[in-house]
N, CA, C and O atoms as CSV, one atom per row, in Angstrom:
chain,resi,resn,atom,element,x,y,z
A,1,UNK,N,N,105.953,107.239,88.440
A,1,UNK,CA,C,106.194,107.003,89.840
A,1,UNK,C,C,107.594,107.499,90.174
A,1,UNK,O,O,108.516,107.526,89.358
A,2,UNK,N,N,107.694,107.977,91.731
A,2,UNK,CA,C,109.069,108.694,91.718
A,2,UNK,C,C,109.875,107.852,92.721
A,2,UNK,O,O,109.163,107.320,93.572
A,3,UNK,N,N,111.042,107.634,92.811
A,3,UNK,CA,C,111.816,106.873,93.284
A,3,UNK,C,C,112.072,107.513,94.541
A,3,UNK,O,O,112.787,108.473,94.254
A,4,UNK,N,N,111.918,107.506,95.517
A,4,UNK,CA,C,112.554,108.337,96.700
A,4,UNK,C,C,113.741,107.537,97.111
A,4,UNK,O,O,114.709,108.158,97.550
A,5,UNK,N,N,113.786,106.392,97.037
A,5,UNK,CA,C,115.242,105.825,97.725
A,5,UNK,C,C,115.720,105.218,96.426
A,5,UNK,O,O,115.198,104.319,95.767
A,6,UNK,N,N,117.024,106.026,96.161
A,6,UNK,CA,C,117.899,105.326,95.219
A,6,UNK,C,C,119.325,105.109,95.596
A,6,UNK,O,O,120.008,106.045,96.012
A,7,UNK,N,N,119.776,103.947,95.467
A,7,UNK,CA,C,121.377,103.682,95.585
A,7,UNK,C,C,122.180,104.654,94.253
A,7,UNK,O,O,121.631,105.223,93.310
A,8,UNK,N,N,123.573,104.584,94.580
A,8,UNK,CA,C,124.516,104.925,93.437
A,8,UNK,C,C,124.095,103.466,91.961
A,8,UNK,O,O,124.056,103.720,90.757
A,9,UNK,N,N,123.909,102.405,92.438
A,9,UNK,CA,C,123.759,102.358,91.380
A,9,UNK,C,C,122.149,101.972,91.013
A,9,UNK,O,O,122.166,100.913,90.385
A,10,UNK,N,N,121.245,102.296,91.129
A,10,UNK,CA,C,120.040,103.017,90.637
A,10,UNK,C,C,120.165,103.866,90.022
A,10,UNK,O,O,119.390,103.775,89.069
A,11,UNK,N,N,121.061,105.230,89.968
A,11,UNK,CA,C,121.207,106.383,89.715
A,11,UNK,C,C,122.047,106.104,88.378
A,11,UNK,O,O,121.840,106.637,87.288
A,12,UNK,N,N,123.196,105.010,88.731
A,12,UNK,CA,C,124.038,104.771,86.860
A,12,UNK,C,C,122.841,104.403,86.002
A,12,UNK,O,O,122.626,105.100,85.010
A,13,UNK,N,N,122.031,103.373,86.279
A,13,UNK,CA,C,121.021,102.467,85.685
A,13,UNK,C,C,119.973,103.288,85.113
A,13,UNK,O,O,119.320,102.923,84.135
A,14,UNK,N,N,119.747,104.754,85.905
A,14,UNK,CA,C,118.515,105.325,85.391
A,14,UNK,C,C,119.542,106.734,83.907
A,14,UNK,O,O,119.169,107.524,83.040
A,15,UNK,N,N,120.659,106.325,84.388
A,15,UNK,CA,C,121.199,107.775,83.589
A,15,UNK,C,C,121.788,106.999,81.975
A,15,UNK,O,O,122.226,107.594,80.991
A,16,UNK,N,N,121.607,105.577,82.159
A,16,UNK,CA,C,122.415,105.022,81.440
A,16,UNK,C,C,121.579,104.375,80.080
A,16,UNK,O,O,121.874,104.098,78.917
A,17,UNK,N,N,120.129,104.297,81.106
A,17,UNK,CA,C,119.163,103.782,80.171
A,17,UNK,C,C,118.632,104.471,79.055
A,17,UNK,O,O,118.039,105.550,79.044
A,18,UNK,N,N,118.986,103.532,77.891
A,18,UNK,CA,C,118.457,104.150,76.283
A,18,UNK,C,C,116.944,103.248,76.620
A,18,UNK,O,O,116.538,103.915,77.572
A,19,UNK,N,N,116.435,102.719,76.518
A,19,UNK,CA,C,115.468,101.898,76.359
A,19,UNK,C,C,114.751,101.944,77.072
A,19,UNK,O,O,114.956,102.629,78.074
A,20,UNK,N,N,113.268,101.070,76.869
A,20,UNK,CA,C,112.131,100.961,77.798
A,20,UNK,C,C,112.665,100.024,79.031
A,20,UNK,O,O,113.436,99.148,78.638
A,21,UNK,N,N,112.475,100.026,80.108
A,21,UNK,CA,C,112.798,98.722,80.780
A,21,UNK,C,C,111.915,97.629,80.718
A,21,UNK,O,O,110.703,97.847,80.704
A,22,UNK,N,N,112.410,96.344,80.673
A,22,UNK,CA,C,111.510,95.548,80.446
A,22,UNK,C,C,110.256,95.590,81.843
A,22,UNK,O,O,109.925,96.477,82.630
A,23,UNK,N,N,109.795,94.075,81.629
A,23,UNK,CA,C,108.902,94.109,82.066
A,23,UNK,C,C,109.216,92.858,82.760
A,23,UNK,O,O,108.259,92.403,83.386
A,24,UNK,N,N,109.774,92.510,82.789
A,24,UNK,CA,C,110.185,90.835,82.510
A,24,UNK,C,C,111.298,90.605,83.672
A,24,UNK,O,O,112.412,91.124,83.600
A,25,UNK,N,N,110.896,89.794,84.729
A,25,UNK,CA,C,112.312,89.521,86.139
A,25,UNK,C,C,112.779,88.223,85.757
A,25,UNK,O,O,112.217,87.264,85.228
A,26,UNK,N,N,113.807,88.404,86.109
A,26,UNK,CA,C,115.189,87.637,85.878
A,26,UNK,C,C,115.594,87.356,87.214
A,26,UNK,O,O,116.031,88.185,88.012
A,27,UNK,N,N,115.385,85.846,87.460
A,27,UNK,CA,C,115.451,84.639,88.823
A,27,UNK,C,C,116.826,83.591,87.790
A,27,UNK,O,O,117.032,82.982,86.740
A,28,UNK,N,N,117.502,84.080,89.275
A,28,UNK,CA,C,119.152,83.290,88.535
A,28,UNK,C,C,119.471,82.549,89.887
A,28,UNK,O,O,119.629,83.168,90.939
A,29,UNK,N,N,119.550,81.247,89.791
A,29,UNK,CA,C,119.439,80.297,90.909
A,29,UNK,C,C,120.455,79.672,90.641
A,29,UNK,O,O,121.056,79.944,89.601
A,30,UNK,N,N,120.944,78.616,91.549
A,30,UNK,CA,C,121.927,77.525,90.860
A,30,UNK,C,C,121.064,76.113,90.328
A,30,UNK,O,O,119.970,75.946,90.868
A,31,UNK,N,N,121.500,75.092,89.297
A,31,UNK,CA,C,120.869,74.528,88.603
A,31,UNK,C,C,120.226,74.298,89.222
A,31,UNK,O,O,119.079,74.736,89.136
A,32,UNK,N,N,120.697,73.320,90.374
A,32,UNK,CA,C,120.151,72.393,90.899
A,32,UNK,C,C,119.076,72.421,91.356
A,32,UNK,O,O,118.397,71.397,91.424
A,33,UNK,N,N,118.484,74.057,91.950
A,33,UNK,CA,C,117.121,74.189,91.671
A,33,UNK,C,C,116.374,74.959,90.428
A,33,UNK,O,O,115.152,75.105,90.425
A,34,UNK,N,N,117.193,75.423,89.405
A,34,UNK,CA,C,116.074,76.430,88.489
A,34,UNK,C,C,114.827,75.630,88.399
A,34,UNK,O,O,113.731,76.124,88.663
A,35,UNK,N,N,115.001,74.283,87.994
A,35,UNK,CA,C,113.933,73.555,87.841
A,35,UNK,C,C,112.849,73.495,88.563
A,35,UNK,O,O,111.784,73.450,87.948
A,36,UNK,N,N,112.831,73.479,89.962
A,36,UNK,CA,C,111.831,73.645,90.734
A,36,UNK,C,C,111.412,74.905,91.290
A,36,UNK,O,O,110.644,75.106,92.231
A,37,UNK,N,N,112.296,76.067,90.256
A,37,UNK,CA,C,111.755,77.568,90.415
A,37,UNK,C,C,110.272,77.501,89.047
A,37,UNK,O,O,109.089,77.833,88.984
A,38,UNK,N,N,111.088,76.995,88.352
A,38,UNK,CA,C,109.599,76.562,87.180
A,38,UNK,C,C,108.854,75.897,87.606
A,38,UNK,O,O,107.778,76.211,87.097
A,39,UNK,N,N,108.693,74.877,88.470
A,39,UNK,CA,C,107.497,74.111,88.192
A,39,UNK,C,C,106.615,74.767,89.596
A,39,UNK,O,O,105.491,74.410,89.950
A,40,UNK,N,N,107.405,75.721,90.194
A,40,UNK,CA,C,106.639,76.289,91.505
A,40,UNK,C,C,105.695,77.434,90.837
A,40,UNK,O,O,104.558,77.740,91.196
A,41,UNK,N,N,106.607,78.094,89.569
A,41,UNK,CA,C,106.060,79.258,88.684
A,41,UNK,C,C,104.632,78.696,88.169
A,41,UNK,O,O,103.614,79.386,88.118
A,42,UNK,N,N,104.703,77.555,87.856
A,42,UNK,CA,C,103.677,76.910,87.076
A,42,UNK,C,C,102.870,76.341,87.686
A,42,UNK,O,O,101.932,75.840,87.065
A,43,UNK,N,N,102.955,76.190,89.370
A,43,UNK,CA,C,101.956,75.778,89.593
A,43,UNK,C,C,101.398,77.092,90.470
A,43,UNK,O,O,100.216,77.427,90.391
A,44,UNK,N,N,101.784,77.378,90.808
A,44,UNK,CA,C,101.131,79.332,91.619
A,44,UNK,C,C,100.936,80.422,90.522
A,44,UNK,O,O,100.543,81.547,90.830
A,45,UNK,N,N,101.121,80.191,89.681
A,45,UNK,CA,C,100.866,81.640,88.754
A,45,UNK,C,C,100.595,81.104,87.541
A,45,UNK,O,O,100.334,79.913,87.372
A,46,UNK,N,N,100.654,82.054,86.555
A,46,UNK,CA,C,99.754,82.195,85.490
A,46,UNK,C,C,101.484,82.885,84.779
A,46,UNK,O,O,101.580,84.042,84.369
A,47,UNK,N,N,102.115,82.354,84.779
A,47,UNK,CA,C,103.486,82.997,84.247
A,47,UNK,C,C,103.886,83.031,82.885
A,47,UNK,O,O,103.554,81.897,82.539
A,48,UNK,N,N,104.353,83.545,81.925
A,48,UNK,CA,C,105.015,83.614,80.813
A,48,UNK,C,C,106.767,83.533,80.860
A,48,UNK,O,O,107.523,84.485,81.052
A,49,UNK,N,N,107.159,82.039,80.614
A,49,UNK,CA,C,108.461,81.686,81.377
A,49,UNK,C,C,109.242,81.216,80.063
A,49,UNK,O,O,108.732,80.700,79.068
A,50,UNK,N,N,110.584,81.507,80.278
A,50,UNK,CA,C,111.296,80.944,79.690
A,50,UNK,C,C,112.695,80.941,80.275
A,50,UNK,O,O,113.022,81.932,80.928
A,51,UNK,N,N,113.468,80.057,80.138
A,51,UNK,CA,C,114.755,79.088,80.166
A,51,UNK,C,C,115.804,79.824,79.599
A,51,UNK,O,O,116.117,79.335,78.514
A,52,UNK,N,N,116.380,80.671,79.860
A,52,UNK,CA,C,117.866,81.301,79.485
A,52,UNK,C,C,119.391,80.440,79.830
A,52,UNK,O,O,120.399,80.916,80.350
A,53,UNK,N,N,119.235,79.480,79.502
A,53,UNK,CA,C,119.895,78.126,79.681
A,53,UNK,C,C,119.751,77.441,78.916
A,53,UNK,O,O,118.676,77.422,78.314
A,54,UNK,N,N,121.031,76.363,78.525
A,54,UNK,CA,C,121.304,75.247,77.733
A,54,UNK,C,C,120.633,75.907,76.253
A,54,UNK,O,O,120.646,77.116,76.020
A,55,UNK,N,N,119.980,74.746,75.198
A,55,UNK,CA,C,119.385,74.995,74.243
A,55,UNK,C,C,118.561,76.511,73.713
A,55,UNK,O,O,118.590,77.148,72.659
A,56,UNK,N,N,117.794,76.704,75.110
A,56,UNK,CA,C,117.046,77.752,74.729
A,56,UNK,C,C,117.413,79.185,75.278
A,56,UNK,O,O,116.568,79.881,75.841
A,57,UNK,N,N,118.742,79.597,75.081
A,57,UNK,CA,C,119.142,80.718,75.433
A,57,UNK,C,C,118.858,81.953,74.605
A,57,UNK,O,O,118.613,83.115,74.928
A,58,UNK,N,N,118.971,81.311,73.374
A,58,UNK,CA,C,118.500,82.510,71.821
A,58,UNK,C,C,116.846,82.551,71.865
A,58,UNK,O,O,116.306,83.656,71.894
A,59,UNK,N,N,116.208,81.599,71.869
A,59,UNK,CA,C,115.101,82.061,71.958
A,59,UNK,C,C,114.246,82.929,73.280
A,59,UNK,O,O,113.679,84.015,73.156
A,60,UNK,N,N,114.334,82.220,74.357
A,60,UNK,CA,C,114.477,83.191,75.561
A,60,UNK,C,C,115.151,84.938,75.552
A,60,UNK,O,O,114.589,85.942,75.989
A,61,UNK,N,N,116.442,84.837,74.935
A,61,UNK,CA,C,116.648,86.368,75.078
A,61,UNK,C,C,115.415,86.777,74.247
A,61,UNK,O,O,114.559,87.364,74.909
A,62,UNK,N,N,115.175,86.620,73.114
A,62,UNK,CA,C,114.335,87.221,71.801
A,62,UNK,C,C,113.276,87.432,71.845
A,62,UNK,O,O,112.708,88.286,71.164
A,63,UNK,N,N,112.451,86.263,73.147
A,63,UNK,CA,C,111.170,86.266,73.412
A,63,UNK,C,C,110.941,87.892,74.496
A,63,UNK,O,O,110.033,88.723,74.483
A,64,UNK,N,N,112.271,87.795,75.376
A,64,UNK,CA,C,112.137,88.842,76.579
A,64,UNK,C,C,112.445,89.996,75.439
A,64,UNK,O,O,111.781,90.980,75.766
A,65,UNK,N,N,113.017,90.208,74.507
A,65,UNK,CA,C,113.246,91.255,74.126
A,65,UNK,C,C,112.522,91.849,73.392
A,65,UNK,O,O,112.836,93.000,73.091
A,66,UNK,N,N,111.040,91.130,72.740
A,66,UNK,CA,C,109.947,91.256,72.051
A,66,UNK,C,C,109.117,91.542,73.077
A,66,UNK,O,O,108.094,92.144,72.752
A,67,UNK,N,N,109.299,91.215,74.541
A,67,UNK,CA,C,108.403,91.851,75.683
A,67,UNK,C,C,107.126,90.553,76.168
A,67,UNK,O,O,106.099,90.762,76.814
A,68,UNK,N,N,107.637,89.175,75.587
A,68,UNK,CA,C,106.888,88.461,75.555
A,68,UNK,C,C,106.815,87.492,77.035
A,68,UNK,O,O,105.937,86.655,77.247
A,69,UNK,N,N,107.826,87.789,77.876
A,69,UNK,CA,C,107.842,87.003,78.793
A,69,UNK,C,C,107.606,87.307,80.004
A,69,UNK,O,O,108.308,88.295,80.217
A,70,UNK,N,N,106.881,86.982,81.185
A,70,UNK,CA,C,106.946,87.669,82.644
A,70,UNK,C,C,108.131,87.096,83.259
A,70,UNK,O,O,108.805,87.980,83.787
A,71,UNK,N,N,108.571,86.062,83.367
A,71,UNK,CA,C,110.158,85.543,83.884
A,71,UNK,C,C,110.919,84.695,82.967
A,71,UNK,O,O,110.496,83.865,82.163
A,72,UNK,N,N,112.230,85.086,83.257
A,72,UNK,CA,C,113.409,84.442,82.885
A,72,UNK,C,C,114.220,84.000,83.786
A,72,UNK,O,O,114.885,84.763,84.486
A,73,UNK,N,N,114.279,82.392,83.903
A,73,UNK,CA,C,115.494,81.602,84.917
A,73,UNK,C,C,116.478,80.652,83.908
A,73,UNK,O,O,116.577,79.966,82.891
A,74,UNK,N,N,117.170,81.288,85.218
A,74,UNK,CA,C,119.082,81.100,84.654
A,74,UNK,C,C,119.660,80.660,86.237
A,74,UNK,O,O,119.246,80.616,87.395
A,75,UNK,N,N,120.875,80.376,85.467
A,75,UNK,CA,C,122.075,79.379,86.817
A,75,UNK,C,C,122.702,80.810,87.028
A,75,UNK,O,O,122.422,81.856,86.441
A,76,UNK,N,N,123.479,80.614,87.865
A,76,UNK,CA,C,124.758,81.708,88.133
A,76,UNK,C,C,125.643,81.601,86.676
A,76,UNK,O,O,126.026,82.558,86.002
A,77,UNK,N,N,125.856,80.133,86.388
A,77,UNK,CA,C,127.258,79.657,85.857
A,77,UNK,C,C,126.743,80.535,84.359
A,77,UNK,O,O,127.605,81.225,83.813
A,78,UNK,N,N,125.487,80.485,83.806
A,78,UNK,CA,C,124.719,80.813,82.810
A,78,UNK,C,C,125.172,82.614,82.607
A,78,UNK,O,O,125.685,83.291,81.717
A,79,UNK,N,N,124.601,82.869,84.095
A,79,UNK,CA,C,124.418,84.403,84.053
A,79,UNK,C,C,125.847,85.142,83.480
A,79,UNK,O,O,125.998,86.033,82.644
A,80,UNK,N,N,127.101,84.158,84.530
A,80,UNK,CA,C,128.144,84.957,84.113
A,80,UNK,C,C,128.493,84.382,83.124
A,80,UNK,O,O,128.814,85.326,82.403
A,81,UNK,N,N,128.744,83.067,82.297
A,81,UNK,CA,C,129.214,83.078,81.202
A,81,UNK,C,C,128.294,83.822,79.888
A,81,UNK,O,O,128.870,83.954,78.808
A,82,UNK,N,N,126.994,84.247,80.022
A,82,UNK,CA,C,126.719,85.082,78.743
A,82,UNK,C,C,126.166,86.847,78.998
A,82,UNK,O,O,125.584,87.611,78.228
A,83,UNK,N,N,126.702,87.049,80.565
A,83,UNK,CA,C,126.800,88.565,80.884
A,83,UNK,C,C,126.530,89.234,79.467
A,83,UNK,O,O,125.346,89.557,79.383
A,84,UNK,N,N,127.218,89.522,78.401
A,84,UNK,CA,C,126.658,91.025,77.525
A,84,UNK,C,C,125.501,90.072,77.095
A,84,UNK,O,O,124.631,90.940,77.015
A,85,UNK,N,N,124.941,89.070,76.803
A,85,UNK,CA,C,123.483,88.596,76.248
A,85,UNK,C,C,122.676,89.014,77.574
A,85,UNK,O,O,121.864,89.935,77.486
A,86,UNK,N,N,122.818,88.560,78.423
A,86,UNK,CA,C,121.883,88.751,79.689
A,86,UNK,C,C,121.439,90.478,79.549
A,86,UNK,O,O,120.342,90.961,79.267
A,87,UNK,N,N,122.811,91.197,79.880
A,87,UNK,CA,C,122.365,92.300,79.531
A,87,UNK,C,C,122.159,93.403,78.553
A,87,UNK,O,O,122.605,94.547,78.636
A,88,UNK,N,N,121.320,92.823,77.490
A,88,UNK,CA,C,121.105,92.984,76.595
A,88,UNK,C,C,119.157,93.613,77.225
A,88,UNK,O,O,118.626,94.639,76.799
A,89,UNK,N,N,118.701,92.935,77.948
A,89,UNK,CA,C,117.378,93.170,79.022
A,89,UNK,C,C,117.985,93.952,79.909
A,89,UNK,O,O,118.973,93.667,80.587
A,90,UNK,N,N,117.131,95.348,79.889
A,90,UNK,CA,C,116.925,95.693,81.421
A,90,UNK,C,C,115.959,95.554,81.919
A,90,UNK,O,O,114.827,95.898,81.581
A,91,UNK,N,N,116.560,94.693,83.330
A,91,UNK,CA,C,115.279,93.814,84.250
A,91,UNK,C,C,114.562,94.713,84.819
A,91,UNK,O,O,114.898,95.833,85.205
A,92,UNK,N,N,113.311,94.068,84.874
A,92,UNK,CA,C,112.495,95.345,86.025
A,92,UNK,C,C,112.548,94.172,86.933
A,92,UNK,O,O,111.426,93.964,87.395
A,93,UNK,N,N,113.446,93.320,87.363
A,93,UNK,CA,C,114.253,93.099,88.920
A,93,UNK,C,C,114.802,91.846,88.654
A,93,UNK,O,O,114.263,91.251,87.720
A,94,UNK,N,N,115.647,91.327,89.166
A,94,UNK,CA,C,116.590,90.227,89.654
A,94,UNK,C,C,116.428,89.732,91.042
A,94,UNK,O,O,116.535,90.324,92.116
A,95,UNK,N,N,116.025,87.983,90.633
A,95,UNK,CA,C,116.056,87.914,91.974
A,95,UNK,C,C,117.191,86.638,92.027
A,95,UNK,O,O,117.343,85.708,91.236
A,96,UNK,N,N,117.832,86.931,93.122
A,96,UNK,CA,C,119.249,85.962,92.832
A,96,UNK,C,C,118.817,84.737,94.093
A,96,UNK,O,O,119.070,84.776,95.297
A,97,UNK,N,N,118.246,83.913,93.475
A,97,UNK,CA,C,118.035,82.612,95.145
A,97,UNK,C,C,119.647,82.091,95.362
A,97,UNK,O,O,120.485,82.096,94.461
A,98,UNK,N,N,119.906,81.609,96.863
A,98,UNK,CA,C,121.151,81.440,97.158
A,98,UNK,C,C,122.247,82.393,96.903
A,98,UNK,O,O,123.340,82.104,96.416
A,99,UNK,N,N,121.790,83.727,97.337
A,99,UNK,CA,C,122.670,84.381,97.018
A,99,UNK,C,C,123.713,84.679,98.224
A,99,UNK,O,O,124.434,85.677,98.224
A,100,UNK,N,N,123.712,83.806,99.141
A,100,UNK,CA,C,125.334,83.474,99.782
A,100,UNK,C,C,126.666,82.973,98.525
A,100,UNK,O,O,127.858,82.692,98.655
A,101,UNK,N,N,125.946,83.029,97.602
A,101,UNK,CA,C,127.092,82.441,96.613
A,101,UNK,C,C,127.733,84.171,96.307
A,101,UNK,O,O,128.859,84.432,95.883
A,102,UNK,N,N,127.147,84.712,96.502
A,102,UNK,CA,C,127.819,86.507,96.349
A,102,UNK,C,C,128.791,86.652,97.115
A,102,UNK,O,O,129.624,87.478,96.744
A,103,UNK,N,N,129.029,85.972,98.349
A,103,UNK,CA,C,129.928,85.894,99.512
A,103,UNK,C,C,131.377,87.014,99.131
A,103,UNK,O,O,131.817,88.010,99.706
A,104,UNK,N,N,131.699,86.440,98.176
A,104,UNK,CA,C,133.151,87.132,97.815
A,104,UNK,C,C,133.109,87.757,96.598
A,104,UNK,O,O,132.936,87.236,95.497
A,105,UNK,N,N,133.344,89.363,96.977
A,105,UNK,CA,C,133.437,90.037,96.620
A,105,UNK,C,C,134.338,90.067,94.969
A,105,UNK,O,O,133.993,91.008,94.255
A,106,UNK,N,N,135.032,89.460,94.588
A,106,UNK,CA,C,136.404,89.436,93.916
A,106,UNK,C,C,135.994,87.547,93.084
A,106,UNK,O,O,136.821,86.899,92.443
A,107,UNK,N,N,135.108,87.274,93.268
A,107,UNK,CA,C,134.674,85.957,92.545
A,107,UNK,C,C,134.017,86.342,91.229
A,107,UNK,O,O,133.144,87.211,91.232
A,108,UNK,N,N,134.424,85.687,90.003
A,108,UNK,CA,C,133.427,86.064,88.772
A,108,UNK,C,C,132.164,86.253,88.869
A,108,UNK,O,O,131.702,87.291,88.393
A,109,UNK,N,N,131.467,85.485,89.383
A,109,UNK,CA,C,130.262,85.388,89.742
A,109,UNK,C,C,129.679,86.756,90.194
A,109,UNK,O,O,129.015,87.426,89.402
A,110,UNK,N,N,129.953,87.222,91.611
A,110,UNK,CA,C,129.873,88.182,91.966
A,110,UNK,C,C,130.206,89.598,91.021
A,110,UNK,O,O,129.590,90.657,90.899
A,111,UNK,N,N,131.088,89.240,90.604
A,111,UNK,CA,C,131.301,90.617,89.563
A,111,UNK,C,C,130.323,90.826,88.315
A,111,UNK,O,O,129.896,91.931,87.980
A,112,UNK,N,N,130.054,89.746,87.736
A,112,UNK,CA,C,128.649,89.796,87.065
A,112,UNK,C,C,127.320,89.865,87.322
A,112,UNK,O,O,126.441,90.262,86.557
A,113,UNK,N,N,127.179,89.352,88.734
A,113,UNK,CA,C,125.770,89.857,89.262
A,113,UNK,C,C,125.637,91.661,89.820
A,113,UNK,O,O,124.688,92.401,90.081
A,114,UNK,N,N,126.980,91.796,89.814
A,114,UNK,CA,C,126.823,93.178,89.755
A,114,UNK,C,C,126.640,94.328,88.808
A,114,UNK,O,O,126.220,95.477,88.951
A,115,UNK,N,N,127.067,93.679,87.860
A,115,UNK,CA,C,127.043,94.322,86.636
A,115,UNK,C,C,125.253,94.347,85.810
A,115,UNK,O,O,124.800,95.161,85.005
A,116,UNK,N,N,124.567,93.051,86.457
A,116,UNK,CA,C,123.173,93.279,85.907
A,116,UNK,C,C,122.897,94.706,85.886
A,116,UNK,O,O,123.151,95.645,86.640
A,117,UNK,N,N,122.227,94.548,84.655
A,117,UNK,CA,C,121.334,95.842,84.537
A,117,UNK,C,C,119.935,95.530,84.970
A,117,UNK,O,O,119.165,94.612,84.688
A,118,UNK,N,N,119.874,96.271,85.516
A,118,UNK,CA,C,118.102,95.972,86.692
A,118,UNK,C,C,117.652,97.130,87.400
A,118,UNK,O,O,118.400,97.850,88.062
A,119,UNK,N,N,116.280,97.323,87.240
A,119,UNK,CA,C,115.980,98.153,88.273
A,119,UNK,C,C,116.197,97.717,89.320
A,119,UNK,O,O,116.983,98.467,89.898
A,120,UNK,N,N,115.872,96.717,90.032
A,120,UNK,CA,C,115.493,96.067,91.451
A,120,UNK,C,C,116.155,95.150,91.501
A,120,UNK,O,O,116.094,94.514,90.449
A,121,UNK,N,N,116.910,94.651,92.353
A,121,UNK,CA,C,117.479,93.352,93.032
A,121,UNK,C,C,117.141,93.166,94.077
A,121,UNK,O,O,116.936,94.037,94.923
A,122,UNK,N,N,116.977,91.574,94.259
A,122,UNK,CA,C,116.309,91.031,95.432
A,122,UNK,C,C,117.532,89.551,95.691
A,122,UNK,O,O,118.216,89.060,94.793
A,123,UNK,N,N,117.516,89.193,96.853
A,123,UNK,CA,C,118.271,88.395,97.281
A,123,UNK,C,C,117.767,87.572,98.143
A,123,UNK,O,O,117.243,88.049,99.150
A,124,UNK,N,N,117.814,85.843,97.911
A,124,UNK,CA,C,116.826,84.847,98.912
A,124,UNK,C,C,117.646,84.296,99.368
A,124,UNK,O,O,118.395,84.174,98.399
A,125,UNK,N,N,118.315,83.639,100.493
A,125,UNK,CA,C,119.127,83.001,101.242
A,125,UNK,C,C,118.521,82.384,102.598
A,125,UNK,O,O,117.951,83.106,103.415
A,126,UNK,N,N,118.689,80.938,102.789
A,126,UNK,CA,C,118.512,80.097,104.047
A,126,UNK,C,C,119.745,80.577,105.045
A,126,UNK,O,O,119.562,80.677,106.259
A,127,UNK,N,N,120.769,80.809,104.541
A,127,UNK,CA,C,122.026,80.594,104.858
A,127,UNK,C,C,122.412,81.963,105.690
A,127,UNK,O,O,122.598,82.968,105.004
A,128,UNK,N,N,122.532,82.061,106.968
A,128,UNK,CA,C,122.653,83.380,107.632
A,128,UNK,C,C,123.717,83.703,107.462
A,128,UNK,O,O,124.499,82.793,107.184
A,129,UNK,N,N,124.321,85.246,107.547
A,129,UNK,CA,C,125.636,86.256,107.031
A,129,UNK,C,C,126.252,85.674,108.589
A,129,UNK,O,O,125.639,85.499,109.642
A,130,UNK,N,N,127.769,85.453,108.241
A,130,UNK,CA,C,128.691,84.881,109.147
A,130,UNK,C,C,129.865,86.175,109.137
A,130,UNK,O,O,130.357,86.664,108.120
A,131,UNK,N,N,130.104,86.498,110.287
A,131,UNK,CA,C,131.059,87.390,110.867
A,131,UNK,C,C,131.124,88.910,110.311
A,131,UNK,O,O,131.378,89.926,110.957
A,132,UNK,N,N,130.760,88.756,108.641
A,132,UNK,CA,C,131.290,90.378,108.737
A,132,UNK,C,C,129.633,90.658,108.179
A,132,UNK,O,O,128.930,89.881,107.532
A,133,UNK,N,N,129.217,92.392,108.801
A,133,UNK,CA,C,128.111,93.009,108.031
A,133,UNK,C,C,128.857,92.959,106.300
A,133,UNK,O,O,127.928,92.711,105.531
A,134,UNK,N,N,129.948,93.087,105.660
A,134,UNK,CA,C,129.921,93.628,104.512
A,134,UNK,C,C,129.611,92.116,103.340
A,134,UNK,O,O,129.422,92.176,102.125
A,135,UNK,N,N,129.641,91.139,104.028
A,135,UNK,CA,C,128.635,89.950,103.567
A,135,UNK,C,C,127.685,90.459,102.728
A,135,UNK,O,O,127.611,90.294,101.511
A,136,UNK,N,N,126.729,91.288,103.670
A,136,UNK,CA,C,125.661,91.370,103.366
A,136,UNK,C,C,125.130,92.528,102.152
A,136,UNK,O,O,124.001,92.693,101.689
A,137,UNK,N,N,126.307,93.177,101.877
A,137,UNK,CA,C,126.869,94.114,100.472
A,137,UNK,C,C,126.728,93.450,99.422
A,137,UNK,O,O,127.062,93.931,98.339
């Protein structure tokens, strides 16, 4: 399939890639809901899930990296404190819920969700962009 719309960084991601891309999306929420991103997974789909958080972070990477999983959920706090494990997967997409937490540009957070390696990013927010379009960057 051919890409007709690619960003600059689509274009690093496709020149950069040694590997197959997974298969496997990566939903990085804050705690307080990952939990009810699973049990929504589990009750609408037929999912192959695992927990890239707390205890089961080693097995989760190992499972996605054997190709065994359809999703992986993680916190923000998760994503950026084990950035080179995370991207160790390239996602075939990211979806970041609450991603008004991207707000600032120059926040750790933000600098590691940028750094995912992913084909696709997706972004879910209640929370409408306040004063500037580059928010929404």
């Amino acid at each position: 399939m051919i890409n007709l719309v690619c960003t600059k960084s689509c274009l690093s991601f496709q020149k950069d890639s040694i590997s197959k891309i997974s298969d496997t999306v990566l939903i990085v929420s804050p705690g307080s809901v990952m939990y009810n991103w699973k049990e929504e997974l589990e009750t609408w789909g037929h999912f192959k899930m695992g927990l890239f958080h707390g205890n089961t972070k080693e097995d989760t990477l190992q499972r996605t990296l054997r190709g065994r999983l359809d999703v992986a959920l993680t916190t923000y706090e998760t994503m950026r404190n084990h950035l080179d494990d995370v991207n160790k997967v390239q996602w075939l997409a990211v979806i970041m819920d609450e991603v008004h937490r991207l707000k600032d540009p120059k926040s750790q957070i933000t600098v590691a969700a940028k750094a995912l390696r992913a084909k696709r990013r997706y972004g879910l927010t209640g929370t409408p962009l306040q004063n500037k379009l580059e928010e929404f960057w």
